[in-house]
C-alpha positions in Angstrom: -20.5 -44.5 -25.8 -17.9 -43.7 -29.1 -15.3 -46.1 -29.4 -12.8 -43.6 -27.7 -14.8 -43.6 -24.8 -14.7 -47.6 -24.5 -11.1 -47.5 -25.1 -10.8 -44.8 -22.3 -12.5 -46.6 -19.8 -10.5 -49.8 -20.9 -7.3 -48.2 -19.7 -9.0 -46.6 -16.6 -10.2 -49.9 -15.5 -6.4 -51.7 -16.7 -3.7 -49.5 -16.3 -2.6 -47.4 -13.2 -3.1 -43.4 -13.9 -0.8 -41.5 -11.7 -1.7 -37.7 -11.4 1.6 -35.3 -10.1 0.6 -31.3 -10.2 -2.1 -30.5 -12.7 -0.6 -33.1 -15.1 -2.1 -36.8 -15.3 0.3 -39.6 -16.6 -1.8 -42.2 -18.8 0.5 -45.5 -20.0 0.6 -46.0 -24.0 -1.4 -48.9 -24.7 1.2 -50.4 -26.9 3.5 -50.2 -24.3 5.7 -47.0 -25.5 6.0 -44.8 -21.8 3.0 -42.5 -21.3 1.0 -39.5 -22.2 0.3 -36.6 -20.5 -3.0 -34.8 -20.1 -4.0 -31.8 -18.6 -8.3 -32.0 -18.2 -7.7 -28.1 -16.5 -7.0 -27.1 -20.9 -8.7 -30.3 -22.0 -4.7 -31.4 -23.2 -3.1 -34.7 -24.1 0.4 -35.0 -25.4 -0.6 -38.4 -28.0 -0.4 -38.0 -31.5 -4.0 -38.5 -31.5 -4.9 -35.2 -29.8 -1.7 -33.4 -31.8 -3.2 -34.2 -34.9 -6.6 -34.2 -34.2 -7.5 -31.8 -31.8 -10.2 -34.4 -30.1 -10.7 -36.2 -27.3 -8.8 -38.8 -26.9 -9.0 -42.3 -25.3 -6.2 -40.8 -22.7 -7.9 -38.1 -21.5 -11.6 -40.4 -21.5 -9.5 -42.4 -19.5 -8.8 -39.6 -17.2 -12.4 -38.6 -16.7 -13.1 -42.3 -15.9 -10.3 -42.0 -13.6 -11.6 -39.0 -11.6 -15.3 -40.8 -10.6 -14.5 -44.4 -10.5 -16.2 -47.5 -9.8 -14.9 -50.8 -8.9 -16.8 -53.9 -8.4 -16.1 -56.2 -5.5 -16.5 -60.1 -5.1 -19.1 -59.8 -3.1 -21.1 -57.4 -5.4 -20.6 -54.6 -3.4 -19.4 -51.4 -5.4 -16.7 -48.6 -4.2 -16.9 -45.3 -6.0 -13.2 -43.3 -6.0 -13.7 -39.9 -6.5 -10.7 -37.6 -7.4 -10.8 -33.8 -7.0 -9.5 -31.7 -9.9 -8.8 -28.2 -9.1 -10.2 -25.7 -11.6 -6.9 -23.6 -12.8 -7.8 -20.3 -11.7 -7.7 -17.5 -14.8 -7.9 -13.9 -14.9 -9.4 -12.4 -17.7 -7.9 -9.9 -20.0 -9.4 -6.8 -20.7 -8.0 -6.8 -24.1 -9.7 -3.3 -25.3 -8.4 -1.6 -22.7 -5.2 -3.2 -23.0 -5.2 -2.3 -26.8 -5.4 1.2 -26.0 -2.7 1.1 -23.5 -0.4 -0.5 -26.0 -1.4 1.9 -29.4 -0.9 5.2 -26.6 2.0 3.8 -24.8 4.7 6.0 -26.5 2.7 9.4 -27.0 1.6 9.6 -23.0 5.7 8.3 -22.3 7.1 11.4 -23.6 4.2 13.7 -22.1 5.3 11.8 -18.6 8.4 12.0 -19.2 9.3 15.2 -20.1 6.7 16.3 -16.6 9.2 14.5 -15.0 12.6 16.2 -16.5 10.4 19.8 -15.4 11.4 19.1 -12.2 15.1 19.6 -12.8 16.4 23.0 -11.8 17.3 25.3 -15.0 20.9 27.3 -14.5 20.7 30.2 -14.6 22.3 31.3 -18.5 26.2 32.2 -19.3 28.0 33.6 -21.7 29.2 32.0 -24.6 27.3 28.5 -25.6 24.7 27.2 -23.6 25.0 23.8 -22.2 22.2 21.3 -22.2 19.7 21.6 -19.9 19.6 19.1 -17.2 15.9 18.6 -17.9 17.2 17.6 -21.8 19.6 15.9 -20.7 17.6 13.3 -19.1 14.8 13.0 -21.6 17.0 12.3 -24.3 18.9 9.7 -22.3 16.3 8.1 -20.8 14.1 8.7 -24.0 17.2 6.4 -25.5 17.1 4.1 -23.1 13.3 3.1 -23.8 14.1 3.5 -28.0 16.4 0.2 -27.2 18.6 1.9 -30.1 22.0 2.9 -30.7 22.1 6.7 -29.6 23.3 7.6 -33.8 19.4 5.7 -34.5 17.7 7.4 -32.3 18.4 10.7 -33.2 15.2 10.5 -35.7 13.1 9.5 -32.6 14.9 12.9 -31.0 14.0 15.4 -34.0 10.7 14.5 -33.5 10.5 14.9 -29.8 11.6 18.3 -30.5 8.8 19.4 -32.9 6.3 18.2 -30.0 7.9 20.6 -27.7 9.6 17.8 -25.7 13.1 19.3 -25.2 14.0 22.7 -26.4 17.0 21.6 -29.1 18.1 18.1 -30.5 22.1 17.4 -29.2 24.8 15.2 -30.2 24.2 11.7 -30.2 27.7 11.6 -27.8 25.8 14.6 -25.9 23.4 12.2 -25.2 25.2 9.4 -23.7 27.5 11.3 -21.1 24.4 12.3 -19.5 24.4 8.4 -18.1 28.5 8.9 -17.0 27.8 11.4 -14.1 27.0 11.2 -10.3 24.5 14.0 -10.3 22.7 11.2 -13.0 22.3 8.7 -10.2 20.7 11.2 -7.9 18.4 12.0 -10.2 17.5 8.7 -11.7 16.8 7.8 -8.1 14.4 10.6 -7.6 12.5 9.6 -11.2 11.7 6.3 -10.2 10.3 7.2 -6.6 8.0 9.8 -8.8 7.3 7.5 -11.6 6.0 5.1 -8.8 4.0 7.8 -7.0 0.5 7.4 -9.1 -0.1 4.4 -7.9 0.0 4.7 -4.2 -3.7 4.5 -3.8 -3.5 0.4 -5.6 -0.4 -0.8 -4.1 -0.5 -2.2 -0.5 1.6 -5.4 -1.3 5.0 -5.8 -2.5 7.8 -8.3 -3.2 11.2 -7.9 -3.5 14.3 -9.5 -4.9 17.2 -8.8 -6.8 18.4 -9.0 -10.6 21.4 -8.9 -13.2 22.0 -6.8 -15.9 25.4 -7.5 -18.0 27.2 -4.8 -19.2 29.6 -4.2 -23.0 33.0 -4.7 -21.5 34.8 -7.9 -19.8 37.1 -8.1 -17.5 40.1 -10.2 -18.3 43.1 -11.9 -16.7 45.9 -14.6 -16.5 44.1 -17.6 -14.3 47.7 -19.0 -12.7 46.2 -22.5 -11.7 45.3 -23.7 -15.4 48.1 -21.1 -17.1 45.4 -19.4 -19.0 43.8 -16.1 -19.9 40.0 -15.9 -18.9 37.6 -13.2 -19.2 34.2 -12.2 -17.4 31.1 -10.2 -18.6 31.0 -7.1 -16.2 27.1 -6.4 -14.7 25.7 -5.0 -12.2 22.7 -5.7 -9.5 19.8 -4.4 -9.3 17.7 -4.6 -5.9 14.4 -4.0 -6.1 10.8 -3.8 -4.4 7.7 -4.2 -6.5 4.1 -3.5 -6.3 2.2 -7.2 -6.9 -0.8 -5.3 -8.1 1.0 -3.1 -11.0 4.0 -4.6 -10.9 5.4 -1.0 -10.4 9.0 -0.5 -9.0 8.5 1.6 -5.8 11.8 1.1 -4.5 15.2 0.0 -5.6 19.2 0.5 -5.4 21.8 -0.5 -8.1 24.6 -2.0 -6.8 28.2 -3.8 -7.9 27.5 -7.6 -8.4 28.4 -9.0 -5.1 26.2 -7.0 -3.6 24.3 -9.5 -0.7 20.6 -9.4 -1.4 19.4 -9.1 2.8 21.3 -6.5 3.8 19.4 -4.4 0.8 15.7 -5.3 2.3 15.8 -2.3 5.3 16.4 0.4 3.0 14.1 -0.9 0.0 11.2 -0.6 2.7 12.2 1.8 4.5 12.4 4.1 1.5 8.6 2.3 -0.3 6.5 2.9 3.1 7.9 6.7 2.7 5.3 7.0 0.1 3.3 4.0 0.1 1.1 1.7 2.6 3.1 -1.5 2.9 0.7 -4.3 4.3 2.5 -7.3 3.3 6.1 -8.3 2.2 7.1 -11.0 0.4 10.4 -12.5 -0.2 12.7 -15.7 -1.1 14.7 -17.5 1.8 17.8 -15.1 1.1 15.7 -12.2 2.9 14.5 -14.1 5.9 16.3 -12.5 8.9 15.3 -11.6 12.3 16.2 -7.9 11.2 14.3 -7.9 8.3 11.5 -9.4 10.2 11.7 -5.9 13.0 11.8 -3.8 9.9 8.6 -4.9 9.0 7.2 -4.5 12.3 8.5 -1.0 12.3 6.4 -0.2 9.5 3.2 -1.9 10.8 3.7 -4.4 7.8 3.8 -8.5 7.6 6.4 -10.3 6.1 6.0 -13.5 4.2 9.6 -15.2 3.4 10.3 -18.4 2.7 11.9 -20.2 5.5 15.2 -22.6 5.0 15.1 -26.4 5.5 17.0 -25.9 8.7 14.6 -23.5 10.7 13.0 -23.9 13.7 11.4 -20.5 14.1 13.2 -20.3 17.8 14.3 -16.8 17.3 10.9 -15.4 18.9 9.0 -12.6 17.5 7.5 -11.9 14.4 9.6 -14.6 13.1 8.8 -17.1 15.2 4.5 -16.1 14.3 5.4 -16.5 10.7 7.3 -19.9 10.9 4.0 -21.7 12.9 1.9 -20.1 10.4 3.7 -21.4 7.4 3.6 -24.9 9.6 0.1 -24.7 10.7 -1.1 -23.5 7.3 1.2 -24.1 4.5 -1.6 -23.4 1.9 -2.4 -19.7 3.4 0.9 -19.4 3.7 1.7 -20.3 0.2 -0.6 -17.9 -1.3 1.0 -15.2 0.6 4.5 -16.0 0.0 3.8 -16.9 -4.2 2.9 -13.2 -4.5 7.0 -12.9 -4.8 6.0 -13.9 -8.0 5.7 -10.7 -9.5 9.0 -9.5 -8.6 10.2 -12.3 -11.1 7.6 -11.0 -13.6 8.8 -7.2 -12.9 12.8 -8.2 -14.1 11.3 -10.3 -17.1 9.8 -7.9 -18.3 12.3 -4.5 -17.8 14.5 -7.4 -19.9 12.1 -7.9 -22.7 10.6 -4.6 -22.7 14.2 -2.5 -22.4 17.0 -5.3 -23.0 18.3 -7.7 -21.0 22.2 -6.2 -21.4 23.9 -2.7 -20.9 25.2 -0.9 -23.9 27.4 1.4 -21.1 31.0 0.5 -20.9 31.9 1.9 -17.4 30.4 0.3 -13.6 28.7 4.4 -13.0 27.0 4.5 -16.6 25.9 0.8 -16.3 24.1 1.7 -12.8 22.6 4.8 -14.5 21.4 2.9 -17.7 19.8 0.2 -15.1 17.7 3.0 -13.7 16.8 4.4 -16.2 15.7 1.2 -17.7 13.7 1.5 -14.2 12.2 4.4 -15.2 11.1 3.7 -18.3 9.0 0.7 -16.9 7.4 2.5 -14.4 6.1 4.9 -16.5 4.7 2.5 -18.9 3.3 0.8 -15.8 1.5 4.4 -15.4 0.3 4.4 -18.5 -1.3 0.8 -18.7 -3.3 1.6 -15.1 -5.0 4.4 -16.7 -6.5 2.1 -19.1 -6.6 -0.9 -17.4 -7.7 0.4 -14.2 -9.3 3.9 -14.6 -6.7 5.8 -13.1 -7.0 9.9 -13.9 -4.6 10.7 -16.8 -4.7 13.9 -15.1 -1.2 14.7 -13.3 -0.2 17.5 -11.3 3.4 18.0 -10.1 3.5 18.6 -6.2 6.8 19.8 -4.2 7.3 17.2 -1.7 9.6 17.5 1.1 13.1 15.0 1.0 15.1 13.6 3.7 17.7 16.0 3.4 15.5 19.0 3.5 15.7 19.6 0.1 12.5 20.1 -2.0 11.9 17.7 -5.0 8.1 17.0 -6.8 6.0 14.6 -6.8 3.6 12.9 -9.7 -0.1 12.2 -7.7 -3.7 11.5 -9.2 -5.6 14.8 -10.4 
């Protein structure tokens, strides 16, 4: 036994070893608080390991801690034994990954510009030509995903043009009042439910919750009870459903900033099992209603919210099923309910991916600019399945039948 192993099992015989989480809390020997060690990583906080990189006597002390023996008066001997959970990993296929990454931009525009195709041409006037709708929204959402000032990107546009992407390059303002009109929304709307579309065959559970984006303006005005002026960043919400699988964004609305998250969750599903087969759905305690419970139902789906400190699960139903499951099983449950998760991981990374902030100065081109930002994830989403997970890069464009009896296309698997 090396002196650090004596030392350990000197402090795991001495001193009381507390374990909260994953994290076991070891007391300094000279007296100075504790150290934390992880034995999941093999981790300890001391200087020792910091410096080092060894073993130390903390985290020997730990591993005496997890089988240990004690020695009674009568010479009788009690073993403790203390289960440590393995922390459950998921390997990275980092070659496949790679690929994704070093292709990412080249298969964007190729997806991108499949999806401006579907965008009616007018029919041509005299005198000059407006932009076509279908460059209209490649260069804005093409923008969008550049994170650059529209002047910066027009490099990124010239080059897009020799590929064939859009037919001529406009003016960097021509660019940005694509994002200021209500025929943008509609469309922006239709991208993402076709961006999404690929992967209906992996998706069967989702999550959904609802995000910030700030905007360039502020709103100021005279606050009369401390004879002031104050000021506000303007932003605006986005509601979303995502795929846990993918994280793809199969559904989602952008609304002004007040906008209450519950009353979103009929429509968000409503709309995702339209093109998708929702099994499960999970959800924070701001979407647990009986209503949102029967729209699940509806659908043939389960619904896996968290439930406030106050409820009973009285109300009856589907609610009442999930509310003695959760109390019955809190660790099936759990696992359920944690997929909600990914919804958090979705808005992380539109934010680091896109920008967490709105370079649109009006509420209509903020909303656009958040879908498109939308968009623009999705696709990439596309684009790392085919690597990651073998999908076809193979798309056809297929005229699918909408709501109002109007005929838009859809992106499926070749």
């Amino acid at each position: 036994m090396t002196p650090r192993e004596l030392r350990g099992k000197v402090i795991a015989e001495t001193c009381t070893i507390t374990k909260v989480g994953r994290l076991w809390h070891v007391p300094s020997q000279s007296g100075n608080g504790t150290y934390s060690v992880n034995l999941e990583r093999t981790y300890c906080s001391c200087p020792d390991f910091i410096e080092y990189g060894h073993d130390c006597k903390h985290i020997f002390a730990v591993r005496f801690t997890v089988s240990k023996t004690e020695r009674h008066a009568d010479g009788s001997e009690t073993t403790t034994t203390v289960t440590v959970e393995k922390r459950k990993t998921y390997p990275q296929q980092w070659s496949a990954y790679n690929a994704s990454q070093v292709n990412e931009l080249r298969h964007f525009q190729a997806f991108l510009a499949d999806l401006c195709a579907t965008l009616p041409t007018p029919a041509p006037r005299r005198g000059q030509q407006p932009m076509r709708p279908a460059d209209a929204a490649f260069c804005s959402i093409f923008k969008v995903y550049s994170t650059m000032s529209a002047r910066r990107f027009m490099g990124d546009l010239e080059e897009a043009k020799e590929s064939g992407y859009v037919s001529r390059v406009p003016h960097f303002n021509s660019v940005l009042n694509f994002l200021d009109t209500e025929a943008a929304t509609e469309t922006l709307q239709s991208f993402v439910d076709l961006s999404a579309a690929p992967l209906a065959g992996i998706e069967r559970s989702f999550a959904v919750d609802s995000t910030g984006f700030a905007g360039a303006s502020h709103v100021r005005w005279f606050d009369e009870k401390y004879g002031r002026p104050r000021e506000e960043v303007r932003w605006v919400k986005l509601h979303a459903m995502v795929g846990v699988t993918t994280n793809v964004v199969v559904s989602c609305k952008v609304m002004e900033k007040s906008s209450a998250d519950a009353i979103q969750f009929p429509e968000l599903v409503a709309d995702a099992a339209e093109r998708f087969q929702v099994d499960e759905v999970s959800a924070d305690k701001a979407y647990t209603s009986g209503k949102n419970f029967a729209t699940t139902d509806a659908i043939g789906a389960r619904f896996y919210p968290a439930f406030k400190k106050n409820a009973t699960g009285q109300a009856g139903g589907s609610y009442e099923k999930a509310f003695l499951l959760m109390k019955l099983n809190e660790e099936a449950y759990a696992e359920k309910y944690h997929k909600r998760s990914n919804v958090e991981a979705t808005f992380s990374a539109i934010k680091r991916l896109f920008g967490p902030s709105l370079r649109s100065k009006n509420e209509l081109a903020m909303r656009n600019e958040a879908l498109a930002k939308v968009v623009c994830f999705n696709l990439t989403c596309v684009i790392h399945a085919m690597y990651e997970l073998g999908i076809d890069t193979e798309f056809v464009l297929k005229p699918r039948c909408t709501t109002n009896g109007s005929t838009a296309h859809q992106i499926t698997q070749n």
